[in-house]
C-alpha positions as CSV (number, residue, x, y, z in Angstrom):
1,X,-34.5,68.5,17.8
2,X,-37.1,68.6,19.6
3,X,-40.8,68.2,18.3
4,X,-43.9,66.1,18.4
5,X,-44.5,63.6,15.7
6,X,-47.4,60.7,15.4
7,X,-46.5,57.1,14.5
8,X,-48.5,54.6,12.4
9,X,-48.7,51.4,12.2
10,X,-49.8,50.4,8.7
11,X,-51.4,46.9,6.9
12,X,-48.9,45.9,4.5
13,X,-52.2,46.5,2.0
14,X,-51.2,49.5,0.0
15,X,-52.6,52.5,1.7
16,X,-55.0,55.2,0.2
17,X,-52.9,58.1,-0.5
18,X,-55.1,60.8,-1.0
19,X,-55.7,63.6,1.5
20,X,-58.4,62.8,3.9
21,X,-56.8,59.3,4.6
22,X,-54.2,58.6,6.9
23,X,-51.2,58.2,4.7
24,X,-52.4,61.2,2.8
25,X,-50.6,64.0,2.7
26,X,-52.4,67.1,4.6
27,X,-54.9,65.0,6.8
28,X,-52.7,66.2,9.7
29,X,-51.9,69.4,10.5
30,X,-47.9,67.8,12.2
31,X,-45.6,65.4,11.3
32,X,-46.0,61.4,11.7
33,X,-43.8,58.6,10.8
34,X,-45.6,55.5,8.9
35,X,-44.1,51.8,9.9
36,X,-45.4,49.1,7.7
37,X,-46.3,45.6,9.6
38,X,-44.9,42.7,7.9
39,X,-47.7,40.2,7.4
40,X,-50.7,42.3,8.2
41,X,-53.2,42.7,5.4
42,X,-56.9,43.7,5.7
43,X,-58.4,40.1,5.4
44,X,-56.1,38.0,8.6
45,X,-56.3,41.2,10.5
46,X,-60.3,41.8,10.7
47,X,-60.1,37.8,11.1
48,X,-58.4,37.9,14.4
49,X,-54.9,36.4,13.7
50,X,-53.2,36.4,16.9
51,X,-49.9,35.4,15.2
52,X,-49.3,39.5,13.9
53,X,-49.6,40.6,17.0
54,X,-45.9,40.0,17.7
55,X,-45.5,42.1,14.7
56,X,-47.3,44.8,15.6
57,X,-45.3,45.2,18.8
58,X,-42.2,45.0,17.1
59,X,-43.1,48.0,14.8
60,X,-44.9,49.8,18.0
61,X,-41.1,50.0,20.0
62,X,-39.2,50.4,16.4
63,X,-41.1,54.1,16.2
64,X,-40.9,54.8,19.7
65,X,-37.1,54.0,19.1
66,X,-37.2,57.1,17.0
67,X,-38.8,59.5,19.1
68,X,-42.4,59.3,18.4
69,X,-44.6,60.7,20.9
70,X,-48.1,58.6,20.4
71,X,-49.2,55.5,18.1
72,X,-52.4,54.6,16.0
73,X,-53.0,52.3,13.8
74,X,-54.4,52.4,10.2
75,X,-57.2,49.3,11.1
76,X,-59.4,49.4,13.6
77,X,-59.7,45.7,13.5
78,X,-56.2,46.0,15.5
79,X,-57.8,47.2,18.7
80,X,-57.4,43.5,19.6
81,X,-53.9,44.1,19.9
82,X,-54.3,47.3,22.1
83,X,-53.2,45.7,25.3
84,X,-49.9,44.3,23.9
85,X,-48.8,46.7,21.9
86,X,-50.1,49.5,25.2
87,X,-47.7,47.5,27.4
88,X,-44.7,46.7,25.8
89,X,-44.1,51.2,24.9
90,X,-44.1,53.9,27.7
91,X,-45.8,56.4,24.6
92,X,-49.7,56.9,24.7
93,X,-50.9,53.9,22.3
94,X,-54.7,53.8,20.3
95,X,-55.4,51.2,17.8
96,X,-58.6,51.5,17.2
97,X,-61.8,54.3,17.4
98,X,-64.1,52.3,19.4
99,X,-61.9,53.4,22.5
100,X,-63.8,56.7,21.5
101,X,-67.5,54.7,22.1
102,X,-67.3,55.7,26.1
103,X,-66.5,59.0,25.5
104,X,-69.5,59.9,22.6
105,X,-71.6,58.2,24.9
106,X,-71.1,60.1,27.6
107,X,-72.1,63.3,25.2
108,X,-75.5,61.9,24.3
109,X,-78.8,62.2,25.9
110,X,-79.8,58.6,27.9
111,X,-81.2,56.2,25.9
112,X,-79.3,57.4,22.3
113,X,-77.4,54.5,20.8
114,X,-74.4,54.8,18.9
115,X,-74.0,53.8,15.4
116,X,-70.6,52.1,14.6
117,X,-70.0,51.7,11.0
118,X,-67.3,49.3,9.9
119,X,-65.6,47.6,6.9
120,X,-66.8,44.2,7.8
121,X,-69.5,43.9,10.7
122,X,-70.1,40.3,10.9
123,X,-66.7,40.2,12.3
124,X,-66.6,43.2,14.7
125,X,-67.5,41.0,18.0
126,X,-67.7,41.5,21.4
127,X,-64.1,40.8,21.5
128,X,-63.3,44.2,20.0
129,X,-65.4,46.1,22.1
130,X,-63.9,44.7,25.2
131,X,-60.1,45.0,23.9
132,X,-61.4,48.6,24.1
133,X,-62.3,48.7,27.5
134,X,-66.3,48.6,27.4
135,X,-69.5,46.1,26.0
136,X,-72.1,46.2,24.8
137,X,-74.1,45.6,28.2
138,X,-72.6,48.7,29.2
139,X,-73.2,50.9,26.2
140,X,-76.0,50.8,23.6
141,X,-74.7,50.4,19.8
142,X,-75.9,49.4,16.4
143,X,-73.2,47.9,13.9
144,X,-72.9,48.2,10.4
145,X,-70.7,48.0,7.3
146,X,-70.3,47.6,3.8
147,X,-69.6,44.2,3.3
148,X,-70.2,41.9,0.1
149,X,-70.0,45.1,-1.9
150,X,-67.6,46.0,-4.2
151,X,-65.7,48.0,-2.4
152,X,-65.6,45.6,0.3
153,X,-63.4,43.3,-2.0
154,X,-61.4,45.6,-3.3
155,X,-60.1,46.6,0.2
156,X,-59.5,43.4,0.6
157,X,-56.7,43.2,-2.6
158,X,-53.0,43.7,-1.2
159,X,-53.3,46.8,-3.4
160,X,-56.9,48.1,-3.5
161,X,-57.7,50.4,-6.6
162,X,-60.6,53.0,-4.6
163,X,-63.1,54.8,-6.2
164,X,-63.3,58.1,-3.5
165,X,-67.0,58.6,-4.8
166,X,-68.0,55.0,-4.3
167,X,-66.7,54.3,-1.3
168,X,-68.6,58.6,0.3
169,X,-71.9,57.0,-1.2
170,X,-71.5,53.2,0.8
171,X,-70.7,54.8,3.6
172,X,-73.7,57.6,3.6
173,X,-75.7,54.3,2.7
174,X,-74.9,52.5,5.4
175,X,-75.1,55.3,7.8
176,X,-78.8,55.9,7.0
177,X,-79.6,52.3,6.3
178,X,-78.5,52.0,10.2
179,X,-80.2,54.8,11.0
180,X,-83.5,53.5,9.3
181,X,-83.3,50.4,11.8
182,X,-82.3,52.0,15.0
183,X,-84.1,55.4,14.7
184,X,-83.0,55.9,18.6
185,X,-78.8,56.4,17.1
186,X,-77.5,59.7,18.4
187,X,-74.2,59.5,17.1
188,X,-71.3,57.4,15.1
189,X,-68.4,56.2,15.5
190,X,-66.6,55.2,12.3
191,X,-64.3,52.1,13.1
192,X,-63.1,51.6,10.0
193,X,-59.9,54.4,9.0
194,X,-61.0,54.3,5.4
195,X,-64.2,56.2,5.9
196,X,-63.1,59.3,7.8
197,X,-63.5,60.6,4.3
198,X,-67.1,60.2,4.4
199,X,-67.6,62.3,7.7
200,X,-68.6,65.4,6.6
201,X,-71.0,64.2,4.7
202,X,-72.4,61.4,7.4
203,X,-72.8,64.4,9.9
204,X,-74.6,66.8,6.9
205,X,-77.1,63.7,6.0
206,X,-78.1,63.1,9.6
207,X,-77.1,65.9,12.0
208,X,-75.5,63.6,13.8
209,X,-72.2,63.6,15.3
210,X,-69.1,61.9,13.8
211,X,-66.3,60.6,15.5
212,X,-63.2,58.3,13.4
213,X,-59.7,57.9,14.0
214,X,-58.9,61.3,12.9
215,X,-60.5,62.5,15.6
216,X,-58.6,59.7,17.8
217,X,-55.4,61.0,16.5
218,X,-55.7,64.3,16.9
219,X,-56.6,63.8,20.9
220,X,-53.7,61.3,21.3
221,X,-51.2,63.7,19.3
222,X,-52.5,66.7,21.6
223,X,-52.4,64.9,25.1
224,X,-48.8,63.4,24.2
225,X,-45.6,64.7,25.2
226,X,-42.8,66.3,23.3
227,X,-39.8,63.6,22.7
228,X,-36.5,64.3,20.8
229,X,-36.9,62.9,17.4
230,X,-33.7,60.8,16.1
């Protein structure tokens, strides 16, 4: 057979289940296969550890063994692994939103900055923004996240117990508390996949626009070519 299907590359932290996150069921309207990275849980990934990298690779040519036709990721933080995982499949690969940064940029009127809210942004570096092909030099862009709050340990937890409500209001919070210190923002760019569920109401808070790895996914899956599923 012959049809398109997305692949995943997931934390081996539980995933959210719920519609609206990307191992829910419905938040894509085709088919995608989910591959679980031994070793690869929320806190070693956002702190850089090289050594899952090997991992992620080896899960990245296991889907495109089965017939994928495009991979994300479920952790933005992974975009530091874009290059290897890019270069060792002949599918299109994106491991993290901030490869959208360019792009919204380029939609914005000169001189707008663009808000990039995250789980964790002490540790979304210039190391991030350059695994995804642009800096900070080149592109104006305020960070923040949710970190220290609740939420932001329970994430943490190999199997995080999320409160859908609390985790809409942090994110609106931390939208306009950003917006409140860089009143020149014209857009965001969510890094973290955990608060795609929060976009509508980001973009009805602010009139802004909204950009997250749903809308990453849904450009990769539509640029990508059919492959024969096995």
């Amino acid at each position: 057979m012959s049809d398109k299907v997305l692949g995943i590359l997931e934390l081996e932290t539980r995933p959210v289940e719920h519609p609206g996150f990307m191992a829910g069921p419905g938040t894509f309207p085709f088919p995608v296969k989910r591959r679980t990275v031994p070793g690869a849980f929320t806190r070693n990934v956002i702190d850089g550890d090289k050594s899952v990298e090997a991992g992620y690779v080896a899960a990245a040519l296991d889907l495109e063994r089965q017939g994928i036709s495009a991979l994300v990721s479920n952790c933005g933080f992974t975009g530091l692994y874009q290059a290897a995982v890019a270069d060792a499949v002949s599918i299109p690969v994106a491991m993290s939103s901030l490869l959208l940064v360019p792009f919204v940029a380029r939609t914005l009127t000169t001189g707008a900055k663009i808000g990039i809210l995250t789980y964790d942004a002490p540790k979304l570096t210039e190391k991030h923004f350059s695994c995804a092909g642009w800096s900070s030099s080149e592109i104006s862009v305020a960070v923040g996240g949710i970190e220290g709050g609740e939420l932001w340990h329970e994430f943490a937890k190999p199997t995080p117990d999320i409160d859908l409500a609390v985790l809409i209001w942090d994110v609106r919070e931390a939208a306009k508390k950003l917006l409140k210190a860089n009143p020149d923002i014209g857009a965001f760019v969510f890094e973290c996949t955990a608060f795609p569920i929060a976009a509508g109401a980001v973009r009805r808070d602010t009139g802004f626009s909204v950009a997250d790895v749903t809308t990453l996914a849904n450009m990769l899956f539509g640029m990508s070519a059919d492959r024969c599923i096995s």
